[in-house]
C-alpha positions in Angstrom: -20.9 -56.7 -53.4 -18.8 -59.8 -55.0 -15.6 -57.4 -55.3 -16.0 -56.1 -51.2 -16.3 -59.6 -50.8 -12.6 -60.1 -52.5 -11.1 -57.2 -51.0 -11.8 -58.1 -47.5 -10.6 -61.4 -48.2 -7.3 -60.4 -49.7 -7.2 -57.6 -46.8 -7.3 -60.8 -44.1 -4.9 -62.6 -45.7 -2.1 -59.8 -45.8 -3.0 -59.1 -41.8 -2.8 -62.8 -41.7 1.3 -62.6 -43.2 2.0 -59.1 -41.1 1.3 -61.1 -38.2 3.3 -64.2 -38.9 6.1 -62.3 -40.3 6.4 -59.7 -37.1 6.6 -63.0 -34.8 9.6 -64.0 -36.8 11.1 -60.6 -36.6 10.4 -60.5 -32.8 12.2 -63.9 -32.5 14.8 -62.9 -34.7 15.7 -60.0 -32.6 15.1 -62.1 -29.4 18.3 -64.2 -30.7 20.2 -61.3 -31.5 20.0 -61.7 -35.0 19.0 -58.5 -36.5 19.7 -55.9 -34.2 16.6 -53.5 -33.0 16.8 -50.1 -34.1 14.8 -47.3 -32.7 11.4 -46.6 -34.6 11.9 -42.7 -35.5 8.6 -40.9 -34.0 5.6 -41.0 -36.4 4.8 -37.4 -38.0 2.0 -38.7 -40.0 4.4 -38.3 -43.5 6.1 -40.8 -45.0 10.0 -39.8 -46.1 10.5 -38.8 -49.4 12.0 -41.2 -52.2 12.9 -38.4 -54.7 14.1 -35.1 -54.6 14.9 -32.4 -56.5 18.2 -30.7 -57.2 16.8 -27.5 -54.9 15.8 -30.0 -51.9 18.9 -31.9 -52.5 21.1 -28.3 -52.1 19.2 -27.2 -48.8 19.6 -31.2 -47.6 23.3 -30.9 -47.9 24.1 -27.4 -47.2 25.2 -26.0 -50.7 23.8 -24.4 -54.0 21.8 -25.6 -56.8 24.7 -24.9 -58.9 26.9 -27.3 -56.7 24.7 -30.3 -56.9 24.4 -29.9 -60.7 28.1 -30.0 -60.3 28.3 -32.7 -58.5 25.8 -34.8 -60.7 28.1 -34.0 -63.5 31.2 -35.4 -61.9 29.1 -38.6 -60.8 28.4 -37.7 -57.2 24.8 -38.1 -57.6 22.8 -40.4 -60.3 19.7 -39.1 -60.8 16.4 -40.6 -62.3 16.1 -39.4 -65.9 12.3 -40.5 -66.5 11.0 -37.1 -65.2 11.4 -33.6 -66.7 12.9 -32.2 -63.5 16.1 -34.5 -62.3 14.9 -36.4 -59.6 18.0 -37.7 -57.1 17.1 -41.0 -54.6 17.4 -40.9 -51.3 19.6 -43.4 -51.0 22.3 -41.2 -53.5 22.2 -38.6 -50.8 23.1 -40.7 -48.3 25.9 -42.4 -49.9 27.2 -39.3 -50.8 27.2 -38.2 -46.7 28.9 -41.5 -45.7 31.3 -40.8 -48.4 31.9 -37.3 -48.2 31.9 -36.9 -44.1 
């Protein structure tokens, strides 16, 4: 019952700071500070961090070979704690806004 007790209490206090935080944003964006961006539509999965050399192929339009290429010449930097290379999201994109 004691550790209920101290999860509901640490659960308050984070809905507490979500609150107080999304006022600040609202004002931010109020004063044009951070521009608002659309919220895409929720599909109930949240976007991947990782992906494999395979997803990473049909992501961009080319072969498996190709992106092992492409790691090889630096393109993509991939995580090297996992068996299977694991590229980041944010590698893909970078390589769009620099390839397109």
């Amino acid at each position: 019952m004691k550790t209920f007790a101290s999860m509901l209490c640490v659960v308050e206090s984070l809905a507490e700071k979500v609150d107080r935080m999304s006022g600040q944003l609202e004002t931010l964006c109020a004063q044009g500070a951070v521009p608002r961006q659309p919220m895409p539509p929720a599909t109930g999965k949240r976007e991947k961090e990782f992906y494999t050399v395979k997803e990473v192929s049909e992501i961009i339009g080319t072969s498996d070979k190709t992106v092992r290429r492409l790691q090889k010449r630096g393109f993509f930097k991939s995580s090297k704690a996992l068996r299977t290379k694991q590229i980041p999201r944010s590698e893909i994109e970078r390589y769009k806004e620099e390839t397109i």
